[in-house]
N, C-alpha and C positions, 0 to 999 in steps of 0.2 A: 647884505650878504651875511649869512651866519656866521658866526666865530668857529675856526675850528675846533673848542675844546665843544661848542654846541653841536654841531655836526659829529663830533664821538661820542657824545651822549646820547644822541638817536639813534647812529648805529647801534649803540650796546642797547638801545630800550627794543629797536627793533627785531634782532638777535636774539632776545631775552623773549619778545613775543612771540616770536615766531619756534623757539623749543616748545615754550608753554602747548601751542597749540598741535606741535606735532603728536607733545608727549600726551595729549590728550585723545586724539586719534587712536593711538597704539592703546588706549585705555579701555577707549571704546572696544575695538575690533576684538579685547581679550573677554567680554561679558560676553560674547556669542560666536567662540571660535569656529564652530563648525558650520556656521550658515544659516542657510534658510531652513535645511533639511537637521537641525540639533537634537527635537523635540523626537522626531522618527528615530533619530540614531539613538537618542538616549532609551526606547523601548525595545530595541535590538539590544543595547547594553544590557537594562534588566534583565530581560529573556535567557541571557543568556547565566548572569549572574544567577540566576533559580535554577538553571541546568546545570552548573559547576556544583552548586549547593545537594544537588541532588534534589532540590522543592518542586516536584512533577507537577504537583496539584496548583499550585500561584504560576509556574510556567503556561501551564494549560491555561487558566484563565488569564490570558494573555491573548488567546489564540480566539477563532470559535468556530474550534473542529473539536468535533463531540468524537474525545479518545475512548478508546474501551475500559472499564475500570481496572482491568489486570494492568495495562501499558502506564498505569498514574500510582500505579505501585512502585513505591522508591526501592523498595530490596531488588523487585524485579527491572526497575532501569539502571540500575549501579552495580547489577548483577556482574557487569564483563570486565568488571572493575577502573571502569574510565568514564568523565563525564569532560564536558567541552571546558577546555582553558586558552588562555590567552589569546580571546579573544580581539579582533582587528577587525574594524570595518576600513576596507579598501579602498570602497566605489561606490558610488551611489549616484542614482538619476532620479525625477520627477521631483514634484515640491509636496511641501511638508501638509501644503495646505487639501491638498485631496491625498496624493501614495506615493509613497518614496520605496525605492528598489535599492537596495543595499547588498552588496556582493561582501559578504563575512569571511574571514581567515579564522581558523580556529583548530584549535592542538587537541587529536584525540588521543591513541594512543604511540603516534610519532614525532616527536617536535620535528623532525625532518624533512616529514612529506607533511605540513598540515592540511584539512579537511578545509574545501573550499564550496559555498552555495550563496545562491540566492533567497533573500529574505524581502516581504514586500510590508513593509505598513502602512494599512488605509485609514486615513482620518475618515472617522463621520460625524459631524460637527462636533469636534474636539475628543472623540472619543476614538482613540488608536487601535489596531489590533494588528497582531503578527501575525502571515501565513506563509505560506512555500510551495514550489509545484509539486507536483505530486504528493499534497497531503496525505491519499491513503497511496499503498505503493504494491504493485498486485503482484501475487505471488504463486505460480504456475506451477502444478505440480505434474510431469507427464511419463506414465511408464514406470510409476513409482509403488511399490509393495508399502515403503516406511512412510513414517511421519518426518516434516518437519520440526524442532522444536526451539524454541527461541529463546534463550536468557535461563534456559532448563525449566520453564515452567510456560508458556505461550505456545500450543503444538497446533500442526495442520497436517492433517493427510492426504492423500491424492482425491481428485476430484475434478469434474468435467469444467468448473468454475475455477473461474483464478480467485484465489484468498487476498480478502485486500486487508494489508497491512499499516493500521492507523499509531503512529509511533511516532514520538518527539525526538528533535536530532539526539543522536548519538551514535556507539558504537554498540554495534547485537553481535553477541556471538548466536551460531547457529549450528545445530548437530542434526545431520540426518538418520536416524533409528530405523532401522527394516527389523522385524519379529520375524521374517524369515532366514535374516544373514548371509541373503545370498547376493542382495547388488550394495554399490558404492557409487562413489563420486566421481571417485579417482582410481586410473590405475593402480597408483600404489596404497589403499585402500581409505585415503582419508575420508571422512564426513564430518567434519567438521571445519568451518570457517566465521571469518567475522568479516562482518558488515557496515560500512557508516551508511547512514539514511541523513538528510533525505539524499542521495544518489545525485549526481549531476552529468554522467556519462558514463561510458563501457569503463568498466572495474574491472583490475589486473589484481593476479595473484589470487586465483579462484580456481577450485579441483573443476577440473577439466570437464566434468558434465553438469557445471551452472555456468550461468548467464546473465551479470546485472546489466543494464541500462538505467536512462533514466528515470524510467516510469514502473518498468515491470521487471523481475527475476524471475527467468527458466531453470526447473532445477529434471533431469532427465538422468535416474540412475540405469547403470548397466550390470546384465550378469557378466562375471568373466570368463572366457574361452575354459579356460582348464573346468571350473564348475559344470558348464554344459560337454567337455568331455568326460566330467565322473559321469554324469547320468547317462550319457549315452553310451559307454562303459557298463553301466550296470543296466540297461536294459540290453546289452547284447550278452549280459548274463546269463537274464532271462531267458530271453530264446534259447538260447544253448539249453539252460534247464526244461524249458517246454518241450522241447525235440527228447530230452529223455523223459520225458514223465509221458512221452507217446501223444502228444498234444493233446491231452485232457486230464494235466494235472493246473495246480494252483498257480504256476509260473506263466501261465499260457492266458493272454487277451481273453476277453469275455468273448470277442465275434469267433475264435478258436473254439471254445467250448459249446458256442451256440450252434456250432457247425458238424457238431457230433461226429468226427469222421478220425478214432483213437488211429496209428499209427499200427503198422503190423508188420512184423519183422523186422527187417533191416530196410527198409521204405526211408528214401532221402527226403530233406528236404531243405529248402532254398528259402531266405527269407531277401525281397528285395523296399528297400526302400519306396515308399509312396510318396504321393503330395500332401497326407494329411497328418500332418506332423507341422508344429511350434511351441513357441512361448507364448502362454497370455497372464496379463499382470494383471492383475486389482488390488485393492489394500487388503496389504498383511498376506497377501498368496501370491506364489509365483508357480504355473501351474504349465507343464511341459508336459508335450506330446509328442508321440512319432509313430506313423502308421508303415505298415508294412505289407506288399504282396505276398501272399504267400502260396509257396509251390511245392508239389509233392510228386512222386513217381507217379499218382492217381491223375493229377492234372492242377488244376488253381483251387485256390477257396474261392466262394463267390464273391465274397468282400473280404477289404483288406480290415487285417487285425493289426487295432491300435493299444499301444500303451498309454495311460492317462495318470499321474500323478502330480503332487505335489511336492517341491526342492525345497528343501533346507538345509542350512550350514550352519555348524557347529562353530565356537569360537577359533578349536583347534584343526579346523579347516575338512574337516567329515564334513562329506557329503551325501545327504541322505535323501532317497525318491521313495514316496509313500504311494502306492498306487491306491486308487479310488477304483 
């Protein structure tokens, strides 16, 4: 039977082996804290570090979505004055060894609410890339006279097609421009807002005629009620003036004048609203109509006379109908 000073000398030998091998454990496990999925996170990291750096162009080649050259312009992405910081990868799934899904935290310009997406890297035998849903992001433009324009240099106008928007994450600001001045966003007149991409759901804190999700933004300006009562306003000018200039002066519809039938005496007349009267928008014109019956002591015209012009608004809030 052992001696007890021998029997505490293997407890202490075994005691002593047994930290050795723990502390060797905790050795290991810090060469590869992150896992299986390290080598994915560490090209998230980069990625992101060329985004903070403002390096569009080493980001991009990161990726392999072919950006447009304006969007790999550092003035034009550092334009809104914020690039991604502190950055966190949260989450992630799949292995390292084919594509890792990485859900990213990262501070745009709130540290309070940060900007949160999904990022995927695919190995192809050893060769990584970063991508994201909705790489290009479409941008709808409906009912709209003005342009979009993005970062003050990137613009889109209305068009039957949605514009797709090919843009490394960040934040865009965006201004809507009408050369007519007569629609907005917003009631209370704003166009402009800012945007992070890539989008991950309905976006709060947007003038009230956009709409981002996550794939596509509706952007649908409107004229204001008082705007289409100046013009309706001043085409009930006109008639007043046509009825004096005996309905065949310059104030008076072209189908008035077509209808040869001046006014004689004190002969009334009555103008009644028709059906062929609206709004139609295309770019850069916003073009209003309003037809009318028209009545006289003789009896009706044969067709109704329409007013046809083009609205525009002044900065100081004139309102001006240009007939054509």
């Amino acid at each position: 039977m052992p001696s007890p000073h021998r029997r505490l000398a293997a407890a202490i030998a075994f005691a002593a082996a047994s930290t050795l091998a723990l502390t060797g454990c905790a050795a290991s496990a810090d060469v590869n804290p992150k896992g299986e999925d390290a080598a994915s996170i560490a090209v998230v990291e980069e990625f992101f570090a060329h985004l903070e750096a403002g390096e569009t162009t080493e980001a991009a080649d990161m990726t392999e979505i072919d950006f447009p050259k304006t969007s790999l312009d550092e003035d034009f992405y550092t334009a809104s004055g914020v690039t991604p910081s502190d950055v966190k990868v949260v989450e992630t799934s799949g292995t390292d060894s084919y594509a890792v899904t990485a859900t990213v935290e990262y501070v745009l310009d709130d540290p309070d609410h940060p900007a949160t997406a999904e990022f995927t890297v695919t190995n192809d035998d050893g060769k990584r890339t970063i991508g994201w849903d909705y790489e290009s992001y479409a941008l709808i433009m409906v009912g709209s006279p003005g342009h979009i324009v993005i970062n003050d240099e990137l613009e889109f106008g209305m068009s039957n097609d949605a514009h797709m928007l090919t843009l490394l994450p960040g934040l865009y600001d965006f201004e809507y421009v009408d050369p007519t001045g007569t629609t907005h966003l917003d009631p209370d007149g704003t166009n402009e807002f800012s945007l992070a991409l890539p989008v991950s759901g309905p976006v709060s804190d947007l003038p009230e005629e956009v709409y981002a999700s996550g794939g596509s933004m509706t952007i649908t300006s409107f004229v204001p009620l008082s705007t289409l009562d100046a013009v309706d306003a001043e085409i009930d000018r006109l008639t007043e003036a046509c009825v004096a200039e005996s309905m065949a002066g310059p104030s008076c519809p072209a189908e008035v004048l077509e209808n040869d039938a001046p006014l004689r005496g004190s002969t009334s007349v009555e103008w009644f609203g028709s059906a062929d009267y609206g709004m139609k928008v295309t770019d850069g014109t916003v073009e209003y109509s309003k037809g009318f019956t028209v009545r006289t002591e003789d009896g009706v015209f044969p067709f109704d006379a329409v007013y046809v012009g083009d609205v525009t608004q002044d900065a100081d809030g004139t309102v001006t109908y240009t007939r054509k």
